[in-house]
C-alpha positions in Angstrom: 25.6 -61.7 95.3 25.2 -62.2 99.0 28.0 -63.6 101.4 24.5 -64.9 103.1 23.4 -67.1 100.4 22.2 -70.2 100.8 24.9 -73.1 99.4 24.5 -76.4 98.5 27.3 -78.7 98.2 29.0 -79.2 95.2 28.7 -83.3 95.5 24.9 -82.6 95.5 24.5 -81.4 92.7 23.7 -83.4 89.7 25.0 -82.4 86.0 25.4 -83.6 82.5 27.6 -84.3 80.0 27.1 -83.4 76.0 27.7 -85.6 73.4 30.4 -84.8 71.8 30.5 -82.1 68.6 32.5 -80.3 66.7 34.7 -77.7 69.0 34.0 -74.1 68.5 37.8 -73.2 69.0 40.3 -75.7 67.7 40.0 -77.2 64.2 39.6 -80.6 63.6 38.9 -81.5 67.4 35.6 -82.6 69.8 34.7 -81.1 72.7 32.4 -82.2 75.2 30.9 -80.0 77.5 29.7 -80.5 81.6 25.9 -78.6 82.2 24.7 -78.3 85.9 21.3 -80.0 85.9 18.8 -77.6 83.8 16.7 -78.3 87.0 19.4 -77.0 89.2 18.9 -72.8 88.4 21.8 -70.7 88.7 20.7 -69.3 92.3 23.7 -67.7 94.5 25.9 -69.7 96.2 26.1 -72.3 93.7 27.0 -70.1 91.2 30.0 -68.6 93.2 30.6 -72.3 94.0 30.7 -73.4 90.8 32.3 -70.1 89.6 35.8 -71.3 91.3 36.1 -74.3 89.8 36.0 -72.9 85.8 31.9 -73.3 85.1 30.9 -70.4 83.3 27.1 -68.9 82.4 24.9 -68.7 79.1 21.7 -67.7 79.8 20.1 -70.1 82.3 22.9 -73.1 82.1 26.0 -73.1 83.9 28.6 -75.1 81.5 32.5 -76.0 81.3 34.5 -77.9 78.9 35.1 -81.3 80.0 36.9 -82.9 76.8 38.6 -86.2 77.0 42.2 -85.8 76.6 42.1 -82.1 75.9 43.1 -79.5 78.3 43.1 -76.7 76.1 40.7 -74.1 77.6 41.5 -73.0 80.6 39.6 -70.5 83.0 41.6 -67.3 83.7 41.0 -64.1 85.7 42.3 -61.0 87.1 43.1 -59.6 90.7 41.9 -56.7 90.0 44.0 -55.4 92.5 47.4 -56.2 91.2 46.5 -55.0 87.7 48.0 -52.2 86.2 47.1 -50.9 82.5 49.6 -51.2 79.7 50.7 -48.1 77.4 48.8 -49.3 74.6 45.8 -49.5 77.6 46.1 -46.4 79.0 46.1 -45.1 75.4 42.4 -47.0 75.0 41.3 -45.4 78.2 42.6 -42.0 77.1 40.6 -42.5 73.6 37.6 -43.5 75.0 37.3 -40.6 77.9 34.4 -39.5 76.2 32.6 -42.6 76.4 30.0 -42.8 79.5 28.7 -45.9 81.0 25.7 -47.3 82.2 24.7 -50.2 84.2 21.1 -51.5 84.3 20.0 -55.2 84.3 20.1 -57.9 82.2 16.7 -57.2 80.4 15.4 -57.4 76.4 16.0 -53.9 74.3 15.3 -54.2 71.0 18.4 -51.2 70.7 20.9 -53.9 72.2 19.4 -56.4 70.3 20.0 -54.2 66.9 23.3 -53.6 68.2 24.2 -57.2 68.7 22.8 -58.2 65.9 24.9 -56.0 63.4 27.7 -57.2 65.4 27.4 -60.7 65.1 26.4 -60.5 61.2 29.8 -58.3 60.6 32.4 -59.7 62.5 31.1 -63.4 63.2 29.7 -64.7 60.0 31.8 -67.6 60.7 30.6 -68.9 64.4 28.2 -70.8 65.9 26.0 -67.5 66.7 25.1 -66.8 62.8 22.9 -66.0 61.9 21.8 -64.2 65.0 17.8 -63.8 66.4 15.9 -62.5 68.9 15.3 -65.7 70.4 18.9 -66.8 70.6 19.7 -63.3 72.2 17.4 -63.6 74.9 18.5 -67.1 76.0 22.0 -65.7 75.9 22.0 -62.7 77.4 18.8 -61.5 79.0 18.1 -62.9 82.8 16.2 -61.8 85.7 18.5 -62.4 88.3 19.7 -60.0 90.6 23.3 -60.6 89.7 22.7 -60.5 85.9 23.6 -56.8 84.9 24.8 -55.3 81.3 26.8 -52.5 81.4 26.5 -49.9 78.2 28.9 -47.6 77.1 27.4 -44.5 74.9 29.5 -41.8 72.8 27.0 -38.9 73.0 23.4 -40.1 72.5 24.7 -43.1 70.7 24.9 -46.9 71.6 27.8 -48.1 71.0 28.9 -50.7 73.3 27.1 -53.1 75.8 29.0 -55.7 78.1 27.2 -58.1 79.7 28.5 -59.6 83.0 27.4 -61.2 86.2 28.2 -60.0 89.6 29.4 -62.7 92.3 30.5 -62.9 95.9 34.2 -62.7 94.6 34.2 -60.8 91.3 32.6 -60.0 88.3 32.0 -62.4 85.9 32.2 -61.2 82.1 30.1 -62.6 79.8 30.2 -61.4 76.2 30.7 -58.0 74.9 29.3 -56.7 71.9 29.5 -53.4 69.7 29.6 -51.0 66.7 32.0 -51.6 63.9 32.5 -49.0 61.7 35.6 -47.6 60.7 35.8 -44.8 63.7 34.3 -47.3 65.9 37.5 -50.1 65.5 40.1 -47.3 66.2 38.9 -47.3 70.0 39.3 -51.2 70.5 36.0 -50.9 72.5 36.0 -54.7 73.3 39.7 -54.0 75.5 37.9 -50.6 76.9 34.8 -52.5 78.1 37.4 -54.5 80.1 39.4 -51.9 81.4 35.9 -50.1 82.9 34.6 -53.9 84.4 38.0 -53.8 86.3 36.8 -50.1 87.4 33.6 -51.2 88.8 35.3 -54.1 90.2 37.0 -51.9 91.8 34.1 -49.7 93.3 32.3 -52.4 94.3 35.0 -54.0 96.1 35.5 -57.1 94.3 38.8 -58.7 94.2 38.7 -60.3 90.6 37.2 -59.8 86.7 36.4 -63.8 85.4 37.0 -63.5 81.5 36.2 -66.9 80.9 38.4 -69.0 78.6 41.6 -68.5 77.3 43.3 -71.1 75.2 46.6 -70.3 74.1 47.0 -71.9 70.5 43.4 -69.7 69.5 44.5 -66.0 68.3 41.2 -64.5 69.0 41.5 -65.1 72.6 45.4 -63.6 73.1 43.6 -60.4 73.7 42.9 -61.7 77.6 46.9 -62.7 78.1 47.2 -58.7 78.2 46.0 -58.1 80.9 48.4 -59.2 83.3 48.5 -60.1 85.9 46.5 -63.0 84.7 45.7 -66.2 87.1 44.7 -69.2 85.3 42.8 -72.7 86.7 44.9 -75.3 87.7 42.7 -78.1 89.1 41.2 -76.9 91.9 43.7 -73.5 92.4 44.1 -70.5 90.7 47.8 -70.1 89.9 49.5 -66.6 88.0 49.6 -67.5 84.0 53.6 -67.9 83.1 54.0 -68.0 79.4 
């Protein structure tokens, strides 16, 4: 995004809360959730605005947890500048050096689409995203925004990852990653490598952090972002280094 965008002030805008429902996350517990008017699109400047203070994007909305009582997902990112890969995440980037990327925007393919769709029916049968349609993945993921990009990652002549992220004024913001499972496929851990090559671009586009979203520390499916350290978490209105 541009640094010349036109901002609004926060206080102007006007959002909405949810009712609540059941939360996607943590057994047993409601969420509610906060929505930036439906009116109010997700133009620069208030994006990167709102992007500070923990609101994430899915498809047009810009959303954050707002639960009474519960603090449990926090927002967490990394400076990419301080980050240094792991053994185990040099070893992913070693695996993977025959993997080539791609980025193009945010636009409906009906080979991402069969992609995600595979993905979603083999490895989350269980959430909220079952079972998965073309509908549902164009309100996700498509957008025609000039920040809105996907980034695919192809072994050969095959599809078999795409990571789709937004780029802001201060980062990149990832959005959801999807790929191949097959028994070949899961040795690469294609969901860390897709990661490890947004903190590359971050890097060659000059931008000083990769926005991974939530990260709640009692959910195991979302340790995978505690890796990558140096990782600063939300703290009210400051983004402070995550000490565990």
């Amino acid at each position: 995004m541009s640094s010349n965008a036109p901002r609004r002030p926060v206080r102007d805008l006007r959002f909405f809360l949810t009712v609540p429902h059941a939360c996607s996350y943590l057994p047993d517990r409601e969420a509610t959730t906060l929505f930036l008017d439906p009116q109010e699109s997700p133009v620069p400047g208030v994006y990167d605005s709102l992007s500070l203070l923990g609101f994430r994007r899915s498809g047009r909305h810009l959303y954050r947890p707002h639960c009474e009582g519960c603090n449990a997902c926090r927002s967490v990112r990394i400076p990419v500048s301080h980050f240094m890969a792991n053994r185990t995440q040099r070893k992913i980037l070693r695996r993977n050096s025959d993997i080539t990327t791609r980025v193009i925007p945010a636009r409906f393919s009906s080979k991402h689409y069969a992609l995600y769709a595979d993905y979603i029916r083999l490895r989350h049968a269980d959430g909220d995203m079952y079972p998965p349609s073309r509908d549902q993945y164009r309100t996700f993921l498509t957008l025609e925004e000039p920040y809105a990009h996907l980034m695919e990652l192809y072994l050969g002549e095959e599809l078999v990852a795409v990571a789709a992220f937004d780029q802001l004024e201060h980062g990149l913001s990832a959005i959801y990653t999807f790929f191949g499972v097959s028994e070949a496929l899961d040795k690469r851990s294609l969901g860390t490598f897709a990661i490890l090559k947004l903190i590359e671009f971050c890097r060659h586009k000059t931008l000083p952090h990769l926005y991974l979203g939530y990260w709640i520390e009692e959910c195991r499916k979302m340790r995978y972002k505690q890796a990558f350290t140096p990782v600063e978490v939300l703290d009210g209105r400051h983004w402070r280094p995550l000490i565990r």
